[in-house]
C-alpha positions as CSV (number, residue, x, y, z in Angstrom):
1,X,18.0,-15.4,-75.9
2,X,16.6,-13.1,-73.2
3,X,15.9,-9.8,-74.1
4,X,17.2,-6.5,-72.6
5,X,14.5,-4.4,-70.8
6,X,14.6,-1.5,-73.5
7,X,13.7,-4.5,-75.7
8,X,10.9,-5.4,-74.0
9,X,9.6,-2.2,-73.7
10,X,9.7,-1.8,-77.4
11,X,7.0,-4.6,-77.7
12,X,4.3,-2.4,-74.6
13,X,3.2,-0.4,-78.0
14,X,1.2,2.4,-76.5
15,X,2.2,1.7,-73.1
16,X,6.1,1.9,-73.2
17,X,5.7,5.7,-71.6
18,X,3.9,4.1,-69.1
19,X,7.4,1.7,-68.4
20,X,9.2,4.3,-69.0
21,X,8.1,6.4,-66.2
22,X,8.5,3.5,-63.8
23,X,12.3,4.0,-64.6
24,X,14.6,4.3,-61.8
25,X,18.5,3.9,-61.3
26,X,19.4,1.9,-58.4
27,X,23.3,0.4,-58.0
28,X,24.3,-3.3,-59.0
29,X,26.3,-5.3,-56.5
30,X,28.8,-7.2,-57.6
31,X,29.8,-9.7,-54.5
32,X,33.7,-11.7,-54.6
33,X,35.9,-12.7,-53.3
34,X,38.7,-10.7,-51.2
35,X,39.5,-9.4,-47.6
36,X,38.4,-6.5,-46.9
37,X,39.1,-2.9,-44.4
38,X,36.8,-2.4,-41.2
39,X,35.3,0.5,-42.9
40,X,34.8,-1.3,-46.3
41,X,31.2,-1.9,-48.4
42,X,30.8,-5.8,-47.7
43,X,28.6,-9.1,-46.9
44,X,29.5,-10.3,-44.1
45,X,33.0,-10.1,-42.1
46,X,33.5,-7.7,-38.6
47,X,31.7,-4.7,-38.6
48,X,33.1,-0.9,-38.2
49,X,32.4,-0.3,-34.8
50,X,32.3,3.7,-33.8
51,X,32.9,5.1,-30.8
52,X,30.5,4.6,-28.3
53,X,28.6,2.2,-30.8
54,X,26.8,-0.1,-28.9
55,X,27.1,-3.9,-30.9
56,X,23.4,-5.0,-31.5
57,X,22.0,-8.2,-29.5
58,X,19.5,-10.1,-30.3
59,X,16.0,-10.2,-28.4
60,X,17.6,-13.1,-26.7
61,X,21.0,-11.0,-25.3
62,X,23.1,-12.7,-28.1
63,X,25.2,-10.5,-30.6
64,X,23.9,-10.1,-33.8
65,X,25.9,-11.0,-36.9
66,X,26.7,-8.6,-39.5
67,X,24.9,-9.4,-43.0
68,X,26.0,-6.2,-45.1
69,X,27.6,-3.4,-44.7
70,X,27.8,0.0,-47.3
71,X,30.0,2.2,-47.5
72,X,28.4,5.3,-48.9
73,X,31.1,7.0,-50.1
74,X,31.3,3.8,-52.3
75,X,28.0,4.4,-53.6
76,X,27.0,5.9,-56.6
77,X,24.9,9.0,-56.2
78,X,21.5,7.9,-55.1
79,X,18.2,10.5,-54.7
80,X,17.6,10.1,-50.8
81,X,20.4,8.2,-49.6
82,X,23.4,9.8,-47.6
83,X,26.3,10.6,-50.0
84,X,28.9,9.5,-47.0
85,X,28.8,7.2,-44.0
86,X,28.0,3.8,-43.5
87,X,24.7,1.3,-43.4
88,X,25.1,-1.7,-41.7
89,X,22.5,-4.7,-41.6
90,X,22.7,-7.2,-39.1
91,X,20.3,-10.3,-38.4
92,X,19.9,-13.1,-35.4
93,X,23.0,-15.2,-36.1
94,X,21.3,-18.2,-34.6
95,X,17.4,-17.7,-35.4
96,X,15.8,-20.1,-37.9
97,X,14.1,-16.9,-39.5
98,X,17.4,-15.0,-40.2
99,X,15.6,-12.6,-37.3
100,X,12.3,-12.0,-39.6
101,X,9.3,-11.1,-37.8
102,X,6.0,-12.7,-39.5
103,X,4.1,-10.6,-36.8
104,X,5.6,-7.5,-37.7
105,X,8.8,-7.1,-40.4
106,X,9.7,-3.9,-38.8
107,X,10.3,-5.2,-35.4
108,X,14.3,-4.9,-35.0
109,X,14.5,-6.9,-32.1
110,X,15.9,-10.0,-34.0
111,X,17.6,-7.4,-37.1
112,X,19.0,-4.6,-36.6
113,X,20.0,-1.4,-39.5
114,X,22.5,0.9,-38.1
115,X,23.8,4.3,-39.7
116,X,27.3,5.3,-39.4
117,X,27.7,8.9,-39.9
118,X,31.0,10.3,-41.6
119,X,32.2,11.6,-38.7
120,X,32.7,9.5,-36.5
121,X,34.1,7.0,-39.6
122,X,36.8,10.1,-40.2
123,X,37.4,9.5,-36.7
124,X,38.6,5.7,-37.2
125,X,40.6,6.4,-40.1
126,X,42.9,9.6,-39.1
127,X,43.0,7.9,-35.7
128,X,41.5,11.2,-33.8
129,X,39.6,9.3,-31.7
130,X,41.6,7.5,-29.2
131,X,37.8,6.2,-27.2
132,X,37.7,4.3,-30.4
133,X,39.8,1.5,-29.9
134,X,37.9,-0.1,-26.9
135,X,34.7,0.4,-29.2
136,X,36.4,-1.1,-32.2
137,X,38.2,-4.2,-29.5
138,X,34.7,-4.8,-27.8
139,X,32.8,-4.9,-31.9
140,X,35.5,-7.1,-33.2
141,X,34.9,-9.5,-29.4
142,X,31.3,-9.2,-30.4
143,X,31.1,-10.3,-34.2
144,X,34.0,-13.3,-33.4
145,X,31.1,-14.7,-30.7
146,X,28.4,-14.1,-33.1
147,X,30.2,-15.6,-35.7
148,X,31.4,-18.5,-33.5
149,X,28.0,-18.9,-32.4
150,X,26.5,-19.5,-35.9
151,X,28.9,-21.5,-36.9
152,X,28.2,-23.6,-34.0
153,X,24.4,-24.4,-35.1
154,X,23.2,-26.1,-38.3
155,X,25.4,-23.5,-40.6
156,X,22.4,-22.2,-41.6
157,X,23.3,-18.7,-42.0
158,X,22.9,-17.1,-45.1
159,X,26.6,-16.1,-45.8
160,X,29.1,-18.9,-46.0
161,X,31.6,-16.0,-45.9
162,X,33.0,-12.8,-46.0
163,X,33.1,-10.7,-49.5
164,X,34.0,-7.7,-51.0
165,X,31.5,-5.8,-53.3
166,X,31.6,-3.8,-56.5
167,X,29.4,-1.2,-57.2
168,X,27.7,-0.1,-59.9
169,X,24.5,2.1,-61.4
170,X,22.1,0.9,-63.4
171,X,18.1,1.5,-64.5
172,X,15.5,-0.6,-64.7
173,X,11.8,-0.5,-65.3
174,X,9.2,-1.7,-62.6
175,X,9.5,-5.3,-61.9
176,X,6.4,-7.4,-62.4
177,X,6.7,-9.1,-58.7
178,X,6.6,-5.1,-57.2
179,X,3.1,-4.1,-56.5
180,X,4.3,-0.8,-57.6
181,X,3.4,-2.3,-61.3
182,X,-0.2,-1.5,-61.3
183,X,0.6,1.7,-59.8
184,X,2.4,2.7,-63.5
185,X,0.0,0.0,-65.1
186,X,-3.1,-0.1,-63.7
187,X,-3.3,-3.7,-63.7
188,X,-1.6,-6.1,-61.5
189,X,0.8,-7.8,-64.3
190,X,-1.9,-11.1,-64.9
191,X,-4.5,-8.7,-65.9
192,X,-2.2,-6.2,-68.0
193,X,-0.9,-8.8,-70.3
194,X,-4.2,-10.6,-71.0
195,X,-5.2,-7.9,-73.3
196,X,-2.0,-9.0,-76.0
197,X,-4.0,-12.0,-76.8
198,X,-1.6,-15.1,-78.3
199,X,1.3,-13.1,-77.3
200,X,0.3,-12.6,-74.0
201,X,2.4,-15.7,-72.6
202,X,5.8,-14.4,-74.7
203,X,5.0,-11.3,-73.7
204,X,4.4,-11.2,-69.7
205,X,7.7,-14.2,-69.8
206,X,10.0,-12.3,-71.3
207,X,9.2,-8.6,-69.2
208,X,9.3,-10.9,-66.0
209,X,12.7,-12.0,-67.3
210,X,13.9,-8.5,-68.5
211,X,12.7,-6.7,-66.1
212,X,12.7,-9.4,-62.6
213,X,14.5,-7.3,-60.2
214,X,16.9,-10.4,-59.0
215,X,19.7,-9.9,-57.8
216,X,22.2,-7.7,-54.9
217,X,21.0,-4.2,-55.6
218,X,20.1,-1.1,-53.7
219,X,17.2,1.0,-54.8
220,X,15.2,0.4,-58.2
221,X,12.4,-2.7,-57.7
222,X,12.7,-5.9,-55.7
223,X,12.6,-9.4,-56.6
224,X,10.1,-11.7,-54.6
225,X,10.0,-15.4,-55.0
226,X,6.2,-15.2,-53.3
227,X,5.1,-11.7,-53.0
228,X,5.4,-8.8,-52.3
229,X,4.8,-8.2,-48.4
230,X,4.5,-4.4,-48.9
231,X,1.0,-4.7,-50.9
232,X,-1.4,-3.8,-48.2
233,X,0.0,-2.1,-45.3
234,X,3.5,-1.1,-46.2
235,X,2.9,0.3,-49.7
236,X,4.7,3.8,-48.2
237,X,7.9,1.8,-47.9
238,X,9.1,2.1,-51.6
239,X,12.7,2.5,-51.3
240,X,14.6,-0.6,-51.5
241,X,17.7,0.0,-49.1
242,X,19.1,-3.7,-49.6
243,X,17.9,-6.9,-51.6
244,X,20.5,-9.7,-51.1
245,X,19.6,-12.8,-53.6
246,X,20.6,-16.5,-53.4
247,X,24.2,-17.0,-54.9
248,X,25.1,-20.2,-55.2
249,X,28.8,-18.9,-56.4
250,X,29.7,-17.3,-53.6
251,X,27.9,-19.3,-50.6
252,X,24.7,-17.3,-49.8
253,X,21.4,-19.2,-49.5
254,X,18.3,-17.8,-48.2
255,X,16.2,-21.1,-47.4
256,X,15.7,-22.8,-50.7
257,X,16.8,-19.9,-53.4
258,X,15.6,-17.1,-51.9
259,X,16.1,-13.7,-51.8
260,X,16.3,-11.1,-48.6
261,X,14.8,-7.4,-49.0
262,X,15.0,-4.3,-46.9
263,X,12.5,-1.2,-47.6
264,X,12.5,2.2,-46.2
265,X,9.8,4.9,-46.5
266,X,11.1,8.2,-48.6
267,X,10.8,10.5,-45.4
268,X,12.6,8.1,-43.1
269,X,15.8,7.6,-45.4
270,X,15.5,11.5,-45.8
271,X,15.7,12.1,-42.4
272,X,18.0,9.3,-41.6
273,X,16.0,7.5,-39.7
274,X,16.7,3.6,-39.5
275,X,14.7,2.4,-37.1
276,X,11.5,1.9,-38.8
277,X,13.2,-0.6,-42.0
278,X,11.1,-3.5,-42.9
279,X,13.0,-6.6,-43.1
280,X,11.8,-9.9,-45.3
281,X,12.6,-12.8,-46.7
282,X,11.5,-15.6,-49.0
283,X,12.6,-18.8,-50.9
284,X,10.7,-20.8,-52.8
């Protein structure tokens, strides 16, 4: 039977406080089925399209299809992230790296993250903004050819549908794939656990398991089926904006049971500035 993370962290002896301060709330996602309203939290489906909003292409002048989009008001309060508005994630829809850029995972020209501010959302829904219905016409022209086009290829885009989402918040202790471990730990996870001796296996299994990070989620730690690209260069994006997993339930599949992450630094997600997310994927 796997073990809650409190449960785990009972076992750390002397370094529990140092998993305890790793602790950070973040907001389950909860994906289903069910239809849902332009200017819903989703996977998939047509995007909100404001005013003005210009529908993202791809570097190769083809529309982009919508991955996610969050509703903020949904969203349980969050440090950092706007209480209101709307984030919206879309990738390549016919790109055999979902629009990841090995070169450089910041490059949007094959992903794009968009923010939606409340106002011009409270345009759409007390119908104040008669410019909005071209917008909204010319969005909903734009995702039907993006979604027509990736339906055309090998159907290898990650969403088999639209869904609906539930949201909830939750905590969590550092995962043992996010290189912000040895930053709480001093040791990268291998090294840390050594020191239990015999129980070193039972112990380093079951916090992996506890404490993975898998799953839908925004904010808290990430889940990596390789590792973790930030390590290195991009240590200064900590926030998790997005992690989409594999879900075999409800038709998403990231290459062979992987899992799709995007990070933001704290000043840029402050500031609400999108344009400098870094986008990855990985499967095993």
């Amino acid at each position: 039977m796997m073990m809650e993370w409190k449960q785990v962290l009972d076992k750390l002896g002397t370094y529990r406080t140092h998993a305890e301060r790793s602790v950070r709330p973040y907001v389950e996602i909860t994906a289903h089925a069910g239809a849902t309203a332009p200017w819903m939290s989703k996977f998939g489906g047509s995007a909100y399209m404001a005013a003005g909003q210009t529908y993202p292409l791809d570097a190769a002048g083809k529309p982009m299809r919508l991955l996610a989009q969050i509703n903020l008001a949904e969203l349980p309060r969050l440090d950092l992230f706007p209480e209101s508005g709307l984030l919206q994630f879309f990738i390549a829809a016919s790109d055999d790296l979902h629009g990841l850029s090995f070169d450089d995972p910041c490059d949007q020209r094959n992903f794009k993250v968009t923010y939606v501010p409340e106002a011009a959302l409270a345009d759409a829904l007390t119908g104040a903004a008669d410019s909005a219905e071209p917008a909204t016409q010319a969005a909903d022209e734009a995702g039907r050819e993006a979604a027509a086009q990736a339906d055309s290829t090998d159907g290898d885009f990650p969403l088999a549908r639209e869904l609906a989402l539930s949201l909830a918040r939750k905590d969590a202790a550092v995962s043992s794939a996010d290189y912000q471990f040895e930053r709480f730990f001093g040791e990268e996870p291998f090294a840390f656990f050594e020191q239990f001796g015999d129980e070193e296996t039972e112990l380093s299994d079951a916090y992996a398991d506890a404490c993975s990070g898998i799953g839908h989620k925004i904010g808290g730690y990430a889940f990596f089926t390789q590792s973790d690209p930030r390590e290195g260069r991009y240590e200064d994006y900590e926030v998790l904006l997005l992690q989409i997993d594999s879900d075999h339930d409800n038709g998403i599949m990231w290459g062979d049971s992987g899992v799709a992450n995007f990070f933001i630094r704290p000043a840029d997600l402050q500031n609400r500035d999108f344009s400098k997310v870094l986008y990855n994927w990985d499967c095993y």
